[in-house]
N, C-alpha and C positions, 0 to 999 in steps of 0.2 A: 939563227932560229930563235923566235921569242916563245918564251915560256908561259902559259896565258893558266891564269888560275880561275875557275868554276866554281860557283857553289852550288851543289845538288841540294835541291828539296829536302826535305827530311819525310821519311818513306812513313807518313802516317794518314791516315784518311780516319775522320770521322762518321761512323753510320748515322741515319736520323734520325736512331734512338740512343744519341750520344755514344756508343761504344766505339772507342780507338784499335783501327785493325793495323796489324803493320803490311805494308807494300798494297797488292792486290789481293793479300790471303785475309783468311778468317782466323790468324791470330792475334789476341788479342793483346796488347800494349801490356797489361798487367802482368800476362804469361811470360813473356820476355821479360822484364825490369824482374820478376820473382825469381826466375829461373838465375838473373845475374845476381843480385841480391843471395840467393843461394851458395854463391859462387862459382856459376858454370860462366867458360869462358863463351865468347860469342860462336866457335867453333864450335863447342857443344853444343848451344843452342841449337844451329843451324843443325847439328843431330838428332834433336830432341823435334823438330819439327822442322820436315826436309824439305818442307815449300819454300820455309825461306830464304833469302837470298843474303849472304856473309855481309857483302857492304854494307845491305841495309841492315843488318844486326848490327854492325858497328858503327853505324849512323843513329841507331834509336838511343843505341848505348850512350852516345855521347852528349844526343839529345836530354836524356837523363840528366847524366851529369852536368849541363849546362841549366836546366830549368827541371831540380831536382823537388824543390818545394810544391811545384805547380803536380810534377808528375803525381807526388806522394798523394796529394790532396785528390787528384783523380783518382786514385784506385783507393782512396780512404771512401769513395762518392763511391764509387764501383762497389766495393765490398757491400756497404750497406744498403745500395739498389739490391744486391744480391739479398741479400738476408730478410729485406722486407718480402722480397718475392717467395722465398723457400718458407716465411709465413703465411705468406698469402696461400701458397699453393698446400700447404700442411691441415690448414684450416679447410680450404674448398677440399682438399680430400686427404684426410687424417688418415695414417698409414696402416695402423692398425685394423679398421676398418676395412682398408681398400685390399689389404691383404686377407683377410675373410671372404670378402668377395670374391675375390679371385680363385683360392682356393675351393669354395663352393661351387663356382661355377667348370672349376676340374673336376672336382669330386661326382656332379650332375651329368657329367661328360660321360663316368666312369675313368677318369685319368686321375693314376697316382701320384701327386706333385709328388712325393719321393718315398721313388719304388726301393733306394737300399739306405734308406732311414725310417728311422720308428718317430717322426713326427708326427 
């Protein structure tokens, strides 16, 4: 019997808005590498979100660890996508505000946003 060795892909797909999902799911690269970075084993992981599948956690894991600087550098890009958007979105609708709103439009309803507190 000959022993025949494989390399499997590495379970990552890019969306066309740049986001790295792992396998077929909507988790996202970051979520995993943080979660290990945390120090949750890949077991865990596959806890912490049951779509995934174990090899592939321990194939991104290794991916990591193989192309660690690239990884970092994406979710440093990731993080500040994020952050410019949660200004973006603070700015088109400031919370204080939107929360006035909203509550007015309870109040107009006659509905107590909160019927056992004195706000």
């Amino acid at each position: 019997m000959t022993f025949t060795v494989s390399l499997d892909p590495t379970p990552l797909r890019v969306h066309e808005n740049g986001t790295v999902y792992v396998g077929s799911t909507r988790v996202m690269l970051e979520l995993v590498i943080e979660a290990y970075q945390a120090g949750n084993s890949a077991e865990q992981i596959v806890e912490i979100w049951d779509v995934l599948k174990l090899s592939d956690v321990h194939r991104v894991i290794a991916y990591y660890l193989e192309h660690r600087d690239d990884v970092e550098a994406y979710m440093r890009q990731q993080e500040a996508r994020g952050q410019l958007l949660r200004e973006e979105n603070e700015q088109r609708y400031p919370s204080a505000e939107t929360r006035a709103y909203l509550l007015k439009k309870l109040q107009d309803k006659g509905i107590d946003p909160f019927p056992d507190n004195d706000n």
